[in-house]
N, C-alpha and C positions, 0 to 999 in steps of 0.2 A: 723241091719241098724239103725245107728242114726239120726234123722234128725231135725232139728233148727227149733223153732215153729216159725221164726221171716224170712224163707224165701218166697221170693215174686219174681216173674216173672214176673216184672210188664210189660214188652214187647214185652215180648212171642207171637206171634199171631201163629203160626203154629208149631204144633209137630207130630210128628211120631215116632212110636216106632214099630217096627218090630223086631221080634225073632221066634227060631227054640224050638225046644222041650227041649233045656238042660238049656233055661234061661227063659221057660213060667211065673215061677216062682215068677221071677224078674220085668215084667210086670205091674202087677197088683198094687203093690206099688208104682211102678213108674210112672204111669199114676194115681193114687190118689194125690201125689206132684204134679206135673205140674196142674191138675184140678184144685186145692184145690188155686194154689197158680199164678196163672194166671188168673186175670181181664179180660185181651184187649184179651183172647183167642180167636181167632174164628175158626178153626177147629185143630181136633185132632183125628189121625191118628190109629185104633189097628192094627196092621197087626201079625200074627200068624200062625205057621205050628206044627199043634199038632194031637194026635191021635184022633178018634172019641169019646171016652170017658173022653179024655179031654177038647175037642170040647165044650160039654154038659156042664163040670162044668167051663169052662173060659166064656160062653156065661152068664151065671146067675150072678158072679161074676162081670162083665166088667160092666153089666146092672145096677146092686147094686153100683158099683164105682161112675159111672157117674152120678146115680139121687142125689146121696149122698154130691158129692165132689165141686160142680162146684164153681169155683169164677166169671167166668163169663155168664152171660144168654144167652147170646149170640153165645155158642160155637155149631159148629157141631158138631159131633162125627162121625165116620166112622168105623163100625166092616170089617175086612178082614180076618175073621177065614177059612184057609185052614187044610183039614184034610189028 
């Protein structure tokens, strides 16, 4: 995946990202964009249906994501890890 160090959300205020086990994957990056590159964010959404073994390493990562990534201070975050 390539991505533009010059993209910005700058309007973004709400996102959600919901997926099943064949695109957990694809998540994690995808919710570092949006973070990274949304300001006015103020809440954001994981939602997820993964094994319990993936449970454990999407929850360490998701947590890493979000202290790491934020553009704005302001955001919520919301985990909805179902196993």
């Amino acid at each position: 995946m390539i991505i533009e160090e010059e993209c910005h959300l700058s309007h973004l205020k709400f996102a959600k990202l919901s997926c099943d086990r064949c695109c957990s994957r694809i998540m994690l990056p995808l919710g570092k964009l949006i973070l990274s590159s949304s300001p006015v964010l103020e809440v954001m959404i994981f939602e997820a249906r993964v094994t319990s073994e993936e449970s454990l390493k999407m929850d360490k990562r998701v947590s890493r994501v979000s202290e790491c990534y934020r553009a704005s201070a302001n955001v919520d975050l919301i985990f909805n890890i179902e196993k």
